[in-house]
C-alpha positions, 0 to 999 in steps of 0.5 A: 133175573132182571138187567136193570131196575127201576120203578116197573121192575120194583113194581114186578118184584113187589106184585109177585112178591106179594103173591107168594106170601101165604093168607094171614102173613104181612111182610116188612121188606127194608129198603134204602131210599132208591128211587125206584123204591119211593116212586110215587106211583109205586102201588104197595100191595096190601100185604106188604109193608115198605120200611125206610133206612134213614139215608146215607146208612149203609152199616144198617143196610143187611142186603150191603153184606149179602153184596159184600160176601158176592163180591168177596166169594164169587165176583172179584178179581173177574174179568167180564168179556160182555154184558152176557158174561156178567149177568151169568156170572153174577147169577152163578154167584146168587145160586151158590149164595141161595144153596148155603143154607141159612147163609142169608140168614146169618148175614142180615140178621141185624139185631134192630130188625127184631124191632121192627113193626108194621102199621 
């Protein structure tokens, strides 16, 4: 789990990322307009394709449902005594999220990504 982001952590993320996709596959990741997601120094790999949100849309934004549905089942209501406390919290959170199968799925399965090409 990484504390803070920014464009090395994006970078990190899009290498092992990339990694981790079997030969032949091209992945088609949906990003809001971040900073650290359009850095001009961001190297895409050659398997990856970066598709932008238009700004300011976050109704077509499906991780802003995986943080609803965190924030609703495991994160209100919480007081968090440190930084230490919310980091554990918060990946305690992610697990229960991760073993509901196909839960993810079935909150950012927004009808427009079938859509969606790579170039």
């Amino acid at each position: 789990m990484l504390t803070e982001v920014g464009t090395a952590a994006m970078q990190a993320f899009l290498d092992r990322f990339s990694a981790t996709l079997p030969e032949q596959v091209h992945a088609a990741l949906l990003l809001d307009g971040a900073g650290w997601h359009i850095a001009g120094h961001l190297v895409v790999p050659d398997n990856v394709s970066l598709v932008f949100l238009p700004p300011y849309a976050p109704e077509l934004n499906p991780v802003e449902r995986v943080w609803l549905y965190l924030r609703e089942r495991f994160l209100s209501l919480r007081l968090f005594p440190d930084l230490d406390s919310i980091i554990d919290g918060c990946g305690m959170a992610w697990n229960q999220l991760t073993a509901e199968t196909g839960r993810i799925a079935s909150l950012t399965n927004y009808p427009y990504l079938q859509s969606v090409r790579t170039s």
